[in-house]
VOBA-1610 file (N, C-alpha, C; in pm, whole numbers, padded with zeros to 5 digits, always signed):
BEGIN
Unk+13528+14677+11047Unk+13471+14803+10997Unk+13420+14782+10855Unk+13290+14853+10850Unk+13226+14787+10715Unk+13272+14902+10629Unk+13274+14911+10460Unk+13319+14962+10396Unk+13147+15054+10291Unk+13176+15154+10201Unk+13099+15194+10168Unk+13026+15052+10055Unk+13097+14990+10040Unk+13096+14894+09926Unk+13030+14770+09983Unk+13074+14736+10102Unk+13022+14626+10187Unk+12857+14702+10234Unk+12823+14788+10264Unk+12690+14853+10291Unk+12604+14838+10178Unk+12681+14856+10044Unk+12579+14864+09951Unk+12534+14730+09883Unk+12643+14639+09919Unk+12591+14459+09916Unk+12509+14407+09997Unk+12491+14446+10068Unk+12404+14411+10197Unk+12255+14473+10124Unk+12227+14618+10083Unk+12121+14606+10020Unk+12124+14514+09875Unk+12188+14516+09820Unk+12225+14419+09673Unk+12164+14289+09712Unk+12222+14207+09799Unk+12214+14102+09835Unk+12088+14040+09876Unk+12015+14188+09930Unk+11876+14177+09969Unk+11772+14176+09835Unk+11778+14266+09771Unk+11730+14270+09643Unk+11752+14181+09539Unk+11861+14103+09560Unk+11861+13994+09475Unk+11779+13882+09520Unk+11777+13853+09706Unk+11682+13758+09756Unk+11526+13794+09704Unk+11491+13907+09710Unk+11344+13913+09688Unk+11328+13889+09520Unk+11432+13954+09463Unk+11422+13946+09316Unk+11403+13792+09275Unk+11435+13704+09346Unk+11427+13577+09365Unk+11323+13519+09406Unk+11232+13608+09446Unk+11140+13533+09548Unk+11075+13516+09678Unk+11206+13549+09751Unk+11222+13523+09871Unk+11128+13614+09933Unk+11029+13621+10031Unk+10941+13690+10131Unk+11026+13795+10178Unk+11139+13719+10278Unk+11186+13775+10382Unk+11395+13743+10376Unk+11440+13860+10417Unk+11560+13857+10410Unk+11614+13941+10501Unk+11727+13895+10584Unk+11813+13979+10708Unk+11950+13949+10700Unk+12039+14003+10772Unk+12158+13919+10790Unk+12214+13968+10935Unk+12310+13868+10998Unk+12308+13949+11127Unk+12497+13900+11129Unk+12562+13936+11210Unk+12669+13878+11266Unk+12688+13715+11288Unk+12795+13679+11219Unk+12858+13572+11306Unk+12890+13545+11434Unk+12837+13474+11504Unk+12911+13486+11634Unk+12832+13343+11733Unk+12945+13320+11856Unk+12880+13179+11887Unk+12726+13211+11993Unk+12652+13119+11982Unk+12542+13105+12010Unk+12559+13082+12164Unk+12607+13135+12274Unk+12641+13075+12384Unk+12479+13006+12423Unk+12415+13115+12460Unk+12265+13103+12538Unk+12203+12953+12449Unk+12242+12976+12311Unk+12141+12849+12270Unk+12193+12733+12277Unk+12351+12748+12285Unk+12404+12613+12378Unk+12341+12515+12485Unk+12314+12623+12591Unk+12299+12572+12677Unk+12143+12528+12705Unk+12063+12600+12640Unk+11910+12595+12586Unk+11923+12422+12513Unk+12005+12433+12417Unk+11969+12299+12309Unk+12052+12153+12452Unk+12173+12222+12514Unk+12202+12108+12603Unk+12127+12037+12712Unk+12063+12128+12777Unk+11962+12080+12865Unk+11842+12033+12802Unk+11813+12084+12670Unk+11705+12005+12603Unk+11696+11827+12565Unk+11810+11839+12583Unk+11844+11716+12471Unk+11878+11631+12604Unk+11933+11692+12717Unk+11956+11571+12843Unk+11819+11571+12898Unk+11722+11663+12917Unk+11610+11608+12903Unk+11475+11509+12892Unk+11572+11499+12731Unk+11521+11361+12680Unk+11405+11392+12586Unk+11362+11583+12578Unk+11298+11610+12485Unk+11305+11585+12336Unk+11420+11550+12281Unk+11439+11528+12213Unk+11433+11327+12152Unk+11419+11295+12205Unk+11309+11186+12153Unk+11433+11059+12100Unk+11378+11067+11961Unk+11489+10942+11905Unk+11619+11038+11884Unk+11560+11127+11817Unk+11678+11257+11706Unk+11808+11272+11828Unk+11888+11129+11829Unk+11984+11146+11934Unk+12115+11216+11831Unk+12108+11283+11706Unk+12195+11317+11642Unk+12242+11491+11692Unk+12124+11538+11744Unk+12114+11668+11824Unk+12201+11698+11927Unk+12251+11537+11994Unk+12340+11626+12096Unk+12468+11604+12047Unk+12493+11581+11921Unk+12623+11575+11885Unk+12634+11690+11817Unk+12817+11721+11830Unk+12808+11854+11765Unk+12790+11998+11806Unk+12709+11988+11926Unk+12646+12091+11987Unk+12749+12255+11957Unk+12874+12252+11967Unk+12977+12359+11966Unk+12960+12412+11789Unk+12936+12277+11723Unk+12952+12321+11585Unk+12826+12377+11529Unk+12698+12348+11616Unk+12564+12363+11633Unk+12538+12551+11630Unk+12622+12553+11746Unk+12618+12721+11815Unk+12732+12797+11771Unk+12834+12779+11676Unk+12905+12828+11634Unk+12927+12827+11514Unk+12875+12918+11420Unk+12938+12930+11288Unk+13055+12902+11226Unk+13166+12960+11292Unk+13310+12957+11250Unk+13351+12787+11277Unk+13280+12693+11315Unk+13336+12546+11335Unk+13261+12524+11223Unk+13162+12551+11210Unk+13065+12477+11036Unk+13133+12549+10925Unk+13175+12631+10916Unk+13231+12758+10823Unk+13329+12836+10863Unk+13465+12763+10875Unk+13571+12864+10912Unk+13621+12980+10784Unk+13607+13108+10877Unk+13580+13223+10838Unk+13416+13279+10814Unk+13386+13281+10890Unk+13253+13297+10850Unk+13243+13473+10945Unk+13152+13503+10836Unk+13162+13666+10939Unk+12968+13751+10916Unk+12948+13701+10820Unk+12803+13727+10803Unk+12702+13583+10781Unk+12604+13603+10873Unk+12451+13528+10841Unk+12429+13582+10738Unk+12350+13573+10624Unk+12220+13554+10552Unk+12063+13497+10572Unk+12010+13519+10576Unk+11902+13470+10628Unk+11770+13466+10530Unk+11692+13419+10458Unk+11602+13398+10390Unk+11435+13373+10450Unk+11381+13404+10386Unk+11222+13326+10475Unk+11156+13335+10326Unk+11094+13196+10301Unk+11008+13194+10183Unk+10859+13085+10203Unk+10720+13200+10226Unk+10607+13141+10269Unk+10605+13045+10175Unk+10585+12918+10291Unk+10457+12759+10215Unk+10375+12806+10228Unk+10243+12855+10284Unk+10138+12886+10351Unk+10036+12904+10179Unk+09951+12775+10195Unk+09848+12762+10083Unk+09682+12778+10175Unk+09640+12846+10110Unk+09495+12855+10149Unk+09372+12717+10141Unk+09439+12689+10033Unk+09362+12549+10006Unk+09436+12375+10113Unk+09332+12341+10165Unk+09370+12239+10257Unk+09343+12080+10202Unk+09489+12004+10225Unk+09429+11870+10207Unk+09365+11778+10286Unk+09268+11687+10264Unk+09226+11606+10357Unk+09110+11696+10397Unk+09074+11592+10534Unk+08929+11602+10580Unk+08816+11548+10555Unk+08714+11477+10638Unk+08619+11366+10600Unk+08728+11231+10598Unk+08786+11208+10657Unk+08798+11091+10661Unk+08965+11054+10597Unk+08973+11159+10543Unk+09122+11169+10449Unk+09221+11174+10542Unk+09352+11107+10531Unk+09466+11165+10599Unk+09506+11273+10576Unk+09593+11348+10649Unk+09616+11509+10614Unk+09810+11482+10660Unk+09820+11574+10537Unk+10016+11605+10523Unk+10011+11739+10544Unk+10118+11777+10606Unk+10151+11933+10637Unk+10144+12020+10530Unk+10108+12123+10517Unk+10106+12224+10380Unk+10252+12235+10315Unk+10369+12191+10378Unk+10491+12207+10352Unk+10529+12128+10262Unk+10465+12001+10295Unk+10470+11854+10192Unk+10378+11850+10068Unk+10299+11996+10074Unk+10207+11986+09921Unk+10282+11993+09836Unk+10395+12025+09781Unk+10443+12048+09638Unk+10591+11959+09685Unk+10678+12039+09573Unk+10821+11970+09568Unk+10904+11995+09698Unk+10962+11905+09659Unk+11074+11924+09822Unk+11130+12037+09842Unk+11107+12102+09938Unk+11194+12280+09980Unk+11363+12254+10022Unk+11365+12160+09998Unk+11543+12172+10009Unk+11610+12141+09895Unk+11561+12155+09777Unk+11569+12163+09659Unk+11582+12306+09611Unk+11455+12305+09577Unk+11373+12437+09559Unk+11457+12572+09621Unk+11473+12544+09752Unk+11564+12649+09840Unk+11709+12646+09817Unk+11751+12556+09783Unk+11889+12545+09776Unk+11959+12608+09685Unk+11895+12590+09573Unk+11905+12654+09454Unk+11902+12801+09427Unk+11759+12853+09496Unk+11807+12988+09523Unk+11877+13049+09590Unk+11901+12987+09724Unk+12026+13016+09766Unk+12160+13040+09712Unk+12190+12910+09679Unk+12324+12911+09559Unk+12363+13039+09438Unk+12221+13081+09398Unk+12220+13205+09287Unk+12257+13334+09358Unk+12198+13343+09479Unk+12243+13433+09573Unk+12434+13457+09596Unk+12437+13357+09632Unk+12587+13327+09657Unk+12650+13315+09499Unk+12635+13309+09396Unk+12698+13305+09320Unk+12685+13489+09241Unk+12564+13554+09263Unk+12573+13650+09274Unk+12670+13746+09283Unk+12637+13700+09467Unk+12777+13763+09549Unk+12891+13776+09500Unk+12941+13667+09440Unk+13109+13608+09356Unk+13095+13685+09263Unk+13013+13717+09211Unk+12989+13799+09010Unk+13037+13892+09100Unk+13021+13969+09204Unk+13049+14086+09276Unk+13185+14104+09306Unk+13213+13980+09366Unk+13353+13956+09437Unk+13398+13793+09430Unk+13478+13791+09333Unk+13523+13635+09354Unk+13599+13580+09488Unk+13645+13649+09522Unk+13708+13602+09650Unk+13596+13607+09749Unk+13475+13627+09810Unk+13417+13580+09844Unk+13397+13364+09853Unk+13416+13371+09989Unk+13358+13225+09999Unk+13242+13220+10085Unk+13138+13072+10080Unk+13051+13074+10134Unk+12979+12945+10111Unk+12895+12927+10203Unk+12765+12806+10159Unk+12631+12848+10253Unk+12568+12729+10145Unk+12441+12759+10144Unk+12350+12605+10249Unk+12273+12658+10308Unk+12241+12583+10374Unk+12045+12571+10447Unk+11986+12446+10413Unk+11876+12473+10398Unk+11848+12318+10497Unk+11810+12287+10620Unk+11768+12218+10717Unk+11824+12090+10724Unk+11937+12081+10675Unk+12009+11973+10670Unk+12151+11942+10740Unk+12213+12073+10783Unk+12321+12048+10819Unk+12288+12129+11005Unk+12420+12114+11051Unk+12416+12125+11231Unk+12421+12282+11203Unk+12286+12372+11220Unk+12338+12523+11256Unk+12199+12519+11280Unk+12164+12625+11346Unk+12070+12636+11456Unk+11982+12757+11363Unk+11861+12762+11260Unk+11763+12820+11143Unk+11722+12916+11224Unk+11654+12885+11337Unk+11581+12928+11368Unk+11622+13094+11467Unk+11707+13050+11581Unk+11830+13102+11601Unk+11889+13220+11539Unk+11902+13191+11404Unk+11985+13321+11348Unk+11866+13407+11256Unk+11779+13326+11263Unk+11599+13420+11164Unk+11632+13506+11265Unk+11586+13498+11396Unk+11576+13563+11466Unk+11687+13716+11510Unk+11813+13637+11493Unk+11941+13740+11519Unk+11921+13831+11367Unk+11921+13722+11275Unk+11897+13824+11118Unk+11796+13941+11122Unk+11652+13950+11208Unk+11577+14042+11239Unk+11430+13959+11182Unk+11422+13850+11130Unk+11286+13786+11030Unk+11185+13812+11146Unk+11228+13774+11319Unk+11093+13770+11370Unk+11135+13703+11481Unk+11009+13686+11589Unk+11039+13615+11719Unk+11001+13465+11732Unk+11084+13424+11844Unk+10984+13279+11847Unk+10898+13267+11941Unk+10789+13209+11864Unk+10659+13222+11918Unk+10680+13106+12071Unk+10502+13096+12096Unk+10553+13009+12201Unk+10515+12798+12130Unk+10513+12777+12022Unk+10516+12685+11998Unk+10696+12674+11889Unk+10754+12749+11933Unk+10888+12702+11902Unk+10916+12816+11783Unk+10804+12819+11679Unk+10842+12818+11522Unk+10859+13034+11540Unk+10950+13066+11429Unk+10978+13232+11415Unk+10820+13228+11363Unk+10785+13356+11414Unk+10697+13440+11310Unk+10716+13600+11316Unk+10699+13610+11168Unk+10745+13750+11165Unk+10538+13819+11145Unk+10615+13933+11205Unk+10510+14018+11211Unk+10379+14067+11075Unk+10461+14012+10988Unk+10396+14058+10827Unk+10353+13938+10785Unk+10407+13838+10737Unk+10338+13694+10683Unk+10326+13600+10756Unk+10340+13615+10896Unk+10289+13522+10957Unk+10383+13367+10983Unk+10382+13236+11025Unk+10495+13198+11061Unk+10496+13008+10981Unk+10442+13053+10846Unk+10457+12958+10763Unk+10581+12975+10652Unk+10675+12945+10676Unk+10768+13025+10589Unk+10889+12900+10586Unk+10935+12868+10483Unk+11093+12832+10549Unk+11183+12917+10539Unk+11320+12863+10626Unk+11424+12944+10651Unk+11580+12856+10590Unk+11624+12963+10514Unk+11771+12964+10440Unk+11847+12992+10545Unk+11999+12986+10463Unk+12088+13023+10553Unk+12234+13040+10448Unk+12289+13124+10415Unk+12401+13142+10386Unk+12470+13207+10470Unk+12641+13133+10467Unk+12732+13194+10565Unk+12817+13258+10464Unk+12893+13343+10468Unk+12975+13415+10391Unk+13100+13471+10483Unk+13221+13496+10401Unk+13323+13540+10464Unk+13325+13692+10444Unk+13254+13784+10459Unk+13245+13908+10416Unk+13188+13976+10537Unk+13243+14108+10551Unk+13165+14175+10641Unk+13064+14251+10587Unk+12897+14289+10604Unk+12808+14386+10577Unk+12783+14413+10694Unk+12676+14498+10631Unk+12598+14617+10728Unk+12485+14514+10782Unk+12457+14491+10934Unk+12336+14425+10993Unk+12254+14472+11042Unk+12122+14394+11037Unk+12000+14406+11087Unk+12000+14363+11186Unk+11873+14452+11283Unk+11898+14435+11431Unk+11828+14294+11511Unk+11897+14229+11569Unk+11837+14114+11597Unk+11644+14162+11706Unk+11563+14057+11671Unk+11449+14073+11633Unk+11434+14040+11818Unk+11419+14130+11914Unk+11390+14109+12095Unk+11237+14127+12123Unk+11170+14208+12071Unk+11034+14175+12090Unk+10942+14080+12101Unk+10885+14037+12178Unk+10802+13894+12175Unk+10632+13971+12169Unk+10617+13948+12025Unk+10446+13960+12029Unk+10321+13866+12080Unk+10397+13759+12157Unk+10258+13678+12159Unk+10183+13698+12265Unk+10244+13800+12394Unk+10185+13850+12425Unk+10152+13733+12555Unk+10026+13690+12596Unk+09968+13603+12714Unk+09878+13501+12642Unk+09892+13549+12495Unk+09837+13396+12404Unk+09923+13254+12452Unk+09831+13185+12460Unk+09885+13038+12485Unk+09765+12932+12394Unk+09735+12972+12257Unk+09604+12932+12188Unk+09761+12749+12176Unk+09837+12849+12107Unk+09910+12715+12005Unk+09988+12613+12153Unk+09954+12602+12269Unk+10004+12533+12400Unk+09885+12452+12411Unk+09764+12548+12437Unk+09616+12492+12484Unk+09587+12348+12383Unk+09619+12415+12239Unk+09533+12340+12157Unk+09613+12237+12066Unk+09698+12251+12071Unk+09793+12128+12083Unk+09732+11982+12103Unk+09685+11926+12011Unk+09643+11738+11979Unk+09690+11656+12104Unk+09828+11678+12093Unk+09914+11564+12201Unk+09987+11676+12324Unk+09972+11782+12333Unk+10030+11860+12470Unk+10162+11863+12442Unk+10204+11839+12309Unk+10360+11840+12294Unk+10453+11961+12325Unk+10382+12079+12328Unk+10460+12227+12341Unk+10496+12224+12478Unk+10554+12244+12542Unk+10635+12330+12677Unk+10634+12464+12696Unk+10638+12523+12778Unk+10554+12638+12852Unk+10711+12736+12801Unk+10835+12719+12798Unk+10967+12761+12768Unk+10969+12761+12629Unk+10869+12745+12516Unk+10941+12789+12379Unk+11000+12668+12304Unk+10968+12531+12421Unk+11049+12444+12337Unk+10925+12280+12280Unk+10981+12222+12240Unk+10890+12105+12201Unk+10926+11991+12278Unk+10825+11907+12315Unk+10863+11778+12373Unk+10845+11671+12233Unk+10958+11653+12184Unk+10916+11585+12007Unk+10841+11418+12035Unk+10865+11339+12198Unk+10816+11249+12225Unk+10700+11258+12179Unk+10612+11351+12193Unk+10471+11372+12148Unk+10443+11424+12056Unk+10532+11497+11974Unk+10512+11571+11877Unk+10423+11528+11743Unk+10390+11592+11710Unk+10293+11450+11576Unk+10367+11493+11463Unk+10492+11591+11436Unk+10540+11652+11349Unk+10665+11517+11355Unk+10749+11557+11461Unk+10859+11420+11506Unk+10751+11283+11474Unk+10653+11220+11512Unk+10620+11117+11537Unk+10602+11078+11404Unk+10586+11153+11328Unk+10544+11089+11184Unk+10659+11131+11118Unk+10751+11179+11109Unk+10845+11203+11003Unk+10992+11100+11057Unk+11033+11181+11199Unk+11171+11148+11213Unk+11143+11024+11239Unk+11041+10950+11356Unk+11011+10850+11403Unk+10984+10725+11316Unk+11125+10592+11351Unk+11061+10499+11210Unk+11018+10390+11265Unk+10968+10434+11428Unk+10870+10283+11453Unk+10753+10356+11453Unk+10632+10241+11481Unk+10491+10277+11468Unk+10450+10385+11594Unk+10354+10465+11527Unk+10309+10554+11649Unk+10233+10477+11732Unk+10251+10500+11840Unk+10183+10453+11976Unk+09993+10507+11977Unk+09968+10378+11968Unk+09838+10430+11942Unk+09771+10541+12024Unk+09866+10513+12154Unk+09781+10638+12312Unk+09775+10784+12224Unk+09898+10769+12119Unk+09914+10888+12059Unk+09848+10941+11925Unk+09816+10850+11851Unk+09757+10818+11735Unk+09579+10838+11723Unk+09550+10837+11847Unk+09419+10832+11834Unk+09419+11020+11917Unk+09489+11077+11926Unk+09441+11178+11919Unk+09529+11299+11805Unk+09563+11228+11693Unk+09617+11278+11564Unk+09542+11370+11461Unk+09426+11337+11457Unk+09345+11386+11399Unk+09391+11395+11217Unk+09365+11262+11241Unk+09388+11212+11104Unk+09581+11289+10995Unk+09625+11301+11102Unk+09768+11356+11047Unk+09838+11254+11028Unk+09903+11216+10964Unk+10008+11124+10889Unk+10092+11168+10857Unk+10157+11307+10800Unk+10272+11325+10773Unk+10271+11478+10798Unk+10383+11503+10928Unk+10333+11686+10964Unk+10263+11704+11067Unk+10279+11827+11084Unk+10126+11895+11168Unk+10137+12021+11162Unk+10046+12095+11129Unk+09989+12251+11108Unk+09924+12271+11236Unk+09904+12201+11332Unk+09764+12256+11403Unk+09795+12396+11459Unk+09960+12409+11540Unk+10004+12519+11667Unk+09997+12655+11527Unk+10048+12629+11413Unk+10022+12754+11340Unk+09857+12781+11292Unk+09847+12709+11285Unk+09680+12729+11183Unk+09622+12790+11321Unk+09655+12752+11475Unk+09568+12883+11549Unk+09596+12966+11603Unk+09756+12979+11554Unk+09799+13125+11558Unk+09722+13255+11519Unk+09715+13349+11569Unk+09609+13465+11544Unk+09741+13544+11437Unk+09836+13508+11451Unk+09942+13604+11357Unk+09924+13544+11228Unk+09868+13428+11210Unk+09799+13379+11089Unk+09755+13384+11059Unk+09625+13482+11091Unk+09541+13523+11058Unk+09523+13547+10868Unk+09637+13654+10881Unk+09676+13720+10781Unk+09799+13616+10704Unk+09805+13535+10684Unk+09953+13467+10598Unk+09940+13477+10522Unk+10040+13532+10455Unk+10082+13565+10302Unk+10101+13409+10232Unk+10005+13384+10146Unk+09972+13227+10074Unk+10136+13268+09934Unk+10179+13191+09933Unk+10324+13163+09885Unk+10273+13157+09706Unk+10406+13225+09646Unk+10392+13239+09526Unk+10517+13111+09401Unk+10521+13013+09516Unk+10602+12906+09432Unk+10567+12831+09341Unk+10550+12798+09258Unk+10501+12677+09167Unk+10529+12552+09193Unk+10631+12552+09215Unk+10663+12403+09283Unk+10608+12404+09402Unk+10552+12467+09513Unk+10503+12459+09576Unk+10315+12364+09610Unk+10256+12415+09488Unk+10139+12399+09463Unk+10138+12243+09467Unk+10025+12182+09484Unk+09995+12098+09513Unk+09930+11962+09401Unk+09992+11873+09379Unk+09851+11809+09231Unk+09772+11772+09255Unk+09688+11816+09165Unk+09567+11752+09121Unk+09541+11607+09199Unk+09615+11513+09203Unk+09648+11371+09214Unk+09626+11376+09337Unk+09734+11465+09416Unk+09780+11438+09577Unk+09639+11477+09657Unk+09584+11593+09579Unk+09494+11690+09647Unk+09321+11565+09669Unk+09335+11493+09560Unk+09176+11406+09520Unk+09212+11289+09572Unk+09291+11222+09669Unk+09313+11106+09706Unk+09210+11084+09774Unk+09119+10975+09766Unk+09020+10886+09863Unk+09125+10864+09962Unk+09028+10860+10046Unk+09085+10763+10251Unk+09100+10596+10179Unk+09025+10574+10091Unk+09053+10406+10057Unk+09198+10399+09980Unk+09194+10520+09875Unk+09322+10542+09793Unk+09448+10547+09905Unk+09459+10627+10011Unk+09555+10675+10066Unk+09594+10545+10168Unk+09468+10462+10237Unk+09493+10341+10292Unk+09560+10202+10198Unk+09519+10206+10078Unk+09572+10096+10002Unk+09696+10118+09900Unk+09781+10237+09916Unk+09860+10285+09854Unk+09938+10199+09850Unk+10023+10139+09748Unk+10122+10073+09711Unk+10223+10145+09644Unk+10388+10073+09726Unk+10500+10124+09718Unk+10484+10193+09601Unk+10461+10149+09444Unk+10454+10193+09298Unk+10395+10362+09326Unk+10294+10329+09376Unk+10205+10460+09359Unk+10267+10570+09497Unk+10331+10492+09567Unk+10431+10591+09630Unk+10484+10669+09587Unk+10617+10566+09484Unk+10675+10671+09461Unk+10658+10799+09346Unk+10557+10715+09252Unk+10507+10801+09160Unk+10478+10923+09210Unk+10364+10946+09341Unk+10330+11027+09387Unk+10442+11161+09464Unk+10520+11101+09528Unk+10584+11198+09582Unk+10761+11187+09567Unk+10765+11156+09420Unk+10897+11132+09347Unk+10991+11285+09391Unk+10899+11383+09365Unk+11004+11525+09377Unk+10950+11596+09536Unk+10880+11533+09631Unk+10827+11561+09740Unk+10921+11500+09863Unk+10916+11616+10016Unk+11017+11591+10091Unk+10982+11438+10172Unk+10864+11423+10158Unk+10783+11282+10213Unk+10851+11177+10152Unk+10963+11141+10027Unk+11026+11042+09976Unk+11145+11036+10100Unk+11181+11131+10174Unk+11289+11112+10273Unk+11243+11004+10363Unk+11092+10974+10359Unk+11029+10839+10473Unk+11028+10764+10369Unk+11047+10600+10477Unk+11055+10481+10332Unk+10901+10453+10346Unk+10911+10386+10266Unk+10730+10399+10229Unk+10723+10294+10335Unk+10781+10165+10384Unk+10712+10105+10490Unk+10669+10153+10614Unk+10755+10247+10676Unk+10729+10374+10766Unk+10613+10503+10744Unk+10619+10484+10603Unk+10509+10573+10592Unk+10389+10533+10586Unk+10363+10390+10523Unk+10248+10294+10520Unk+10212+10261+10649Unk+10272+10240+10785Unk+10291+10233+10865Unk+10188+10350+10953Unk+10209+10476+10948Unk+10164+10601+10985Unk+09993+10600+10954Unk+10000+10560+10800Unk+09857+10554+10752Unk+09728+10475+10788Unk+09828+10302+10822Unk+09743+10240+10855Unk+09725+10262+11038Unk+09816+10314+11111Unk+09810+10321+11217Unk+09704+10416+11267Unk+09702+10522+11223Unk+09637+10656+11271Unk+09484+10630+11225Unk+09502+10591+11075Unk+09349+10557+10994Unk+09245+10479+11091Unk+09309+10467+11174Unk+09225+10368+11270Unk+09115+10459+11356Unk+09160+10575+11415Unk+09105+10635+11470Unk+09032+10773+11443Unk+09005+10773+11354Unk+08906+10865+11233Unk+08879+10863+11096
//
């Protein structure tokens, strides 16, 4: 039973996320994920899931809060647009996901998160909690959705109805009870199948889920052997990422272009020649993407991507 005090943190908590920044903010119940259990288990025997054999481990701690966070009684939920108007690449250039234009978002996010939660404590020290931003076993996407941010489309990713479905997603667990938002059951996409059709490599599945074998998002990031050229030559010059299933989203129409600074993109990254980006050396690696999530690939894997794909546009 929530308290008059617990109701009014729940808006607090919200107002401190936006006061922060944040786009989008919900929170929903703790509770185990049965359905996406069995969704992520059959995915993964499958074989959709590709190399990322770290997915089927865990699975209970995956769909259950209280095993990642014992005591856990409220989601948090965050959404903060990448979505830049200005595009890199083209003519000949390799192209990185809009996500990889600025500093690393699990930085960037973490941090605000943490202020959030430390917030909370200025409120109530006995409060416990963590913060959590695409790194650990809990299912982002999953609880956007239970938090109220939005549905999942049919290329996998939430989009909410207002900014559209370039956003990342936070996650704080807390031992506190508030007042929740109603988990998000509407599916707007309606009999669109643009982001299935038009899909580079056919990687989407007709169920909401990804085949990451093909994925050009998996193939260039998680993946640390060379892409298969069958696959590479219809990349369209992507090397690190892929935007394509959102960029023809019609709910994108309208995306709210993100107000981060660290986000923005340099000067440097943005003016790279196709000769610059093909002859890149480790040095100018790391110079380049020293505070960027693209340092998580070793540069031989990533050199790898460049010269592979460069081949075919």
């Amino acid at each position: 039973m929530t308290t008059p005090a617990d109701r009014l943190s729940s808006r607090v908590i919200k107002g401190k996320a936006f006061e922060l920044g944040f786009d989008l903010c919900g929170i929903a119940p703790a509770h185990p994920l049965k359905e996406h259990k069995t969704i992520l288990k059959n995915w993964c025997h499958s074989g959709m899931n590709g190399t990322m054999s770290y997915l089927e481990k865990e699975m209970d701690k995956r769909t259950n809060p209280e095993l990642l966070f014992p005591g856990a009684k409220s989601i948090i939920v965050t959404g903060l647009s990448y979505y830049s108007e200005k595009k890199q690449g083209g003519n000949g250039v390799p192209v990185i996901s809009r996500y990889a234009y600025g500093e690393d978002y699990h930085d960037v996010i973490i941090k605000k998160l943490n202020r959030i939660l430390d917030f909370i404590r200025s409120h109530d020290p006995s409060v416990e909690g963590k913060s959590f931003v695409d790194t650990a076993p809990i299912l982002e996407k999953a609880w956007a959705r239970e938090a109220g941010l939005g549905w999942r489309g049919r290329h996998s990713i939430i989009i909410n109805n207002k900014i559209g479905s370039f956003f990342f997603i936070g996650v704080i667990i807390v031992n506190i009870g508030l007042d929740y938002d109603k988990s998000f059951t509407v599916d707007h996409c309606g009999e669109c199948r643009l982001c299935i059709d038009l899909c580079p490599t056919g990687a989407i599945n007709s169920d909401r889920t990804i085949d990451a074998r093909k994925c050009i998002a998996n193939l260039t990031i998680e993946n640390r052997d060379a892409v298969p050229e069958t696959l590479a030559e219809k990349m369209e010059g992507r090397i690190y990422g892929c935007d394509r299933c959102q960029e023809v989203c019609p709910w994108n129409r309208n995306a709210v272009p993100h107000r981060v600074l660290e986000f923005i993109i340099s000067g440097e990254l943005a003016s790279l020649s196709r000769e610059e980006w093909i002859s890149m050396s480790a040095d100018r690696y790391n110079a380049l993407f020293r505070k960027s999530a693209i340092r998580r690939k070793k540069y031989e894997s990533f050199k790898k991507n460049i010269l592979t794909i460069s081949k075919f546009f």
